[in-house]
C-alpha positions in Angstrom: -20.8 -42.6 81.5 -17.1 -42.9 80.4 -15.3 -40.0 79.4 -15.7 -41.6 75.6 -17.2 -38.6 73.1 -19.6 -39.0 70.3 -17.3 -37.7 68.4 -14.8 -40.2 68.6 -14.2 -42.4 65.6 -14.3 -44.9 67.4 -16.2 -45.2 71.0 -15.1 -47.2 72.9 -18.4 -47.9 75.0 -19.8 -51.0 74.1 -22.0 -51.3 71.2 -25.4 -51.2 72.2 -28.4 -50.3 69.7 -31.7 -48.5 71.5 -35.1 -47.9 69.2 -35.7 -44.0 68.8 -39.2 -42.7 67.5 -39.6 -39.1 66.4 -42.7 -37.4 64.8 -40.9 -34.7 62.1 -42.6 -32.5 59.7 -45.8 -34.7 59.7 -43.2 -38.6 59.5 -43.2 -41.1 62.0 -39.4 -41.9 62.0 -38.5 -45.5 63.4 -35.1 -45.6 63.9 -32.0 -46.8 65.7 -29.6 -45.1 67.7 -26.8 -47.0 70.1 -24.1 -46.4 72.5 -21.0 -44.2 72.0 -23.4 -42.1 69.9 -25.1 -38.6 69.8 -28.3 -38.8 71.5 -28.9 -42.1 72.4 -32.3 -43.4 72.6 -33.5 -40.1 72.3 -34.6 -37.2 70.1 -32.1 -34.2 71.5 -33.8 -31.4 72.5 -31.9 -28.9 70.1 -32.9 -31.2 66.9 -36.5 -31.2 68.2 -36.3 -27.3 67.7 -34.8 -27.1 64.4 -37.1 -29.1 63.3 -40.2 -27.5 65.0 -39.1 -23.9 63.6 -38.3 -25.3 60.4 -39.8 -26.2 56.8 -37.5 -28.9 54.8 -35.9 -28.2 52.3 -38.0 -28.5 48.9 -35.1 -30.6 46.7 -31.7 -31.0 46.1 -28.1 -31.9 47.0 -28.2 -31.4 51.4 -25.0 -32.4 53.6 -26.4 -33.4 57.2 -23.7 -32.4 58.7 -22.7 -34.4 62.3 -25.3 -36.8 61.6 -25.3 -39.1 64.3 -27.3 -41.7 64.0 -29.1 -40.0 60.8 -31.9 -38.3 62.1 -31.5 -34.8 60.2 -30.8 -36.4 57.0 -33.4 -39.0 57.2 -36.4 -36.8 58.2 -35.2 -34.5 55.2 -35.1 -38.0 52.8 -39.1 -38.9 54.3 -40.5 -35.3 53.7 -38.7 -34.7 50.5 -38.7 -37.2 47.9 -36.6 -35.1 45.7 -33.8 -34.8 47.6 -30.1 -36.7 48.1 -28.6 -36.9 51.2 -24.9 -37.3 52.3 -24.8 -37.6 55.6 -21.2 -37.3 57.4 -19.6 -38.1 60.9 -16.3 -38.7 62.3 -17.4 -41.2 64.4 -17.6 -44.9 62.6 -20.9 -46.4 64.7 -22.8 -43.4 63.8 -22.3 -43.6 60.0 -23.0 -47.9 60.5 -25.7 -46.5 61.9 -27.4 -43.8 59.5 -26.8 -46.4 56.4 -28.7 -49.2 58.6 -31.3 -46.5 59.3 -31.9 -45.6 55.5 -32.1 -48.7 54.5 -35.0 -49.4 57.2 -36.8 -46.6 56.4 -36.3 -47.5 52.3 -34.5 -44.3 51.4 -31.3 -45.7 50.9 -31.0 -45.1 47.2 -31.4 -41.4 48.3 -29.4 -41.3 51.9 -25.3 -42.4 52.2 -23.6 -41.8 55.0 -19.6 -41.0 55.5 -16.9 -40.9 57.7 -15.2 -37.1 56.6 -12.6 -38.7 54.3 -14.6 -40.6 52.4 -16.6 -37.7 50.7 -15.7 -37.1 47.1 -13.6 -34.1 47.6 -15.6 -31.7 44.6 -18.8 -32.8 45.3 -21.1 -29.5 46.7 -24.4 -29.5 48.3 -27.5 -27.0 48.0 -28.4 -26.9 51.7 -26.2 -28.2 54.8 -28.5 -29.0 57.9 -26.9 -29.5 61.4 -27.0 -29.9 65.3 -23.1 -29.1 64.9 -20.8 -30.7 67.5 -20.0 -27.6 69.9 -17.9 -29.7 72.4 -15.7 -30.2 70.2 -14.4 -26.5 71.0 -14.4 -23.8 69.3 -11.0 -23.4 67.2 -12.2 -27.3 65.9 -15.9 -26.3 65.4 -14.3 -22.8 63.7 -12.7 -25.8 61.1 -15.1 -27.9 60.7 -18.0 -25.4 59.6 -15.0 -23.6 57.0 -13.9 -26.6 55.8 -18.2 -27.9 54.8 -19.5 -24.2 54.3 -17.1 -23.7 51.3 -19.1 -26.8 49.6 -22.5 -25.0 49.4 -23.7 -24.3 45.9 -24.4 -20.6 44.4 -27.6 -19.3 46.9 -26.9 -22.4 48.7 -28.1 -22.3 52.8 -26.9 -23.4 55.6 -29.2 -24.3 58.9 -27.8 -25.0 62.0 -29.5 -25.7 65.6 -27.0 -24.0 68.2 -27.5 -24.2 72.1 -27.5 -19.9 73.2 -25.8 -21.2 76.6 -23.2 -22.6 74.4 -22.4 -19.6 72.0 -24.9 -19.4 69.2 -24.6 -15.9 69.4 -21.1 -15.0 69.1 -21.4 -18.0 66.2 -23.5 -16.3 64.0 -21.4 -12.9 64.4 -18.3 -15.3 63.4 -20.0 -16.0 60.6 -21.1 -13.0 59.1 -17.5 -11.9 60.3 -15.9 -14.9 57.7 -18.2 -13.7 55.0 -21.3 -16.1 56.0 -23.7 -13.8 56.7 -25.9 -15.7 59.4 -30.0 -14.6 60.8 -31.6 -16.4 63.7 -34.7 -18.2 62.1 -36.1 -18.9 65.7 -35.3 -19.0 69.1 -36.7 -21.8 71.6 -36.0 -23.7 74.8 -32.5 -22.1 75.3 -31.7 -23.1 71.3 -31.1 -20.5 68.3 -32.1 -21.6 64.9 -29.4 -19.9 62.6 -29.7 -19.4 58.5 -26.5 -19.0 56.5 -27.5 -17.8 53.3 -24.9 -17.2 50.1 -25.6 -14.8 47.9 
């Protein structure tokens, strides 16, 4: 493994695609993941539990945030049909990726996927679903959730999949603490299942 991150922009690991299959909220996903990537060739473990412990959304305007190769977003797009997804990434292969994905699973006029920058900057979202990138650290995670959080609608929600061993906890007081207010939905296999709610 080289010391390349998934949340690069650009890996430098050669680019190599590997088939991922995933059973979510009664949808058999086909899809492709690759090198340089979140998760390759795999289902994580922590996006297995959100979705076990979770219903999807019913509609709307939902931000997978950290998208990876799309799997959030897309399960949302196959168990929803009236939903739109923008799905967002730093890294450049995962967004090729997610778009290539959508447009398998015939959901593209409903899924788009986006490097950060190229998100129209007033556009806001209903829900915001993520397996947020903790390894990034904490002072860039502590950005990155207050720069997306601010785009949820009026009684929008937030659900995040957080490893404990990794600081869900202290997270969700963080949270509350910037005016988030965050409960645990569920709590499996060393994961936390966290709910932002706005009023």
């Amino acid at each position: 493994m080289s010391d390349d991150h998934y949340f690069t922009a650009d890996p430098a690991a050669p680019f190599q695609r590997a088939p991922v299959r995933a059973d979510v909220w009664g949808h058999h996903l086909e899809l492709t993941s690759g090198s340089g990537v979140f998760a390759q060739g795999r289902l994580d473990i922590g996006t297995s539990v959100l979705f076990r412990e979770t219903e999807p959304p019913a509609g709307g305007r939902i931000l997978d945030l950290g998208c990876g190769y799309g799997v959030i977003g897309l399960a949302v797009c196959a168990a929803t049909p009236d939903v739109r997804v923008t799905a967002v990434d730093v890294n450049r292969r995962a967004v090729l990726l997610a778009n290539e994905n959508a447009e398998a699973l015939g959901v593209a006029d409903r899924f788009t996927a986006l490097t950060p920058e190229e998100v129209p900057a007033g556009e806001t979202y209903d829900e915001i679903w993520s397996n947020p990138p903790i390894r990034i650290g904490k002072a860039a995670l502590h950005e990155l959730l207050l720069t997306w959080l601010p785009r949820l609608a009026p009684g929008g929600r937030a659900v995040m999949v957080v490893g404990k061993n990794l600081g869900a906890d202290s997270l969700q007081r963080w949270l509350g603490e910037q005016g988030y207010p965050t409960t645990r939905l569920a709590s499996a296999k060393g994961f936390r299942v966290l709910e932002t709610r706005l009023g």
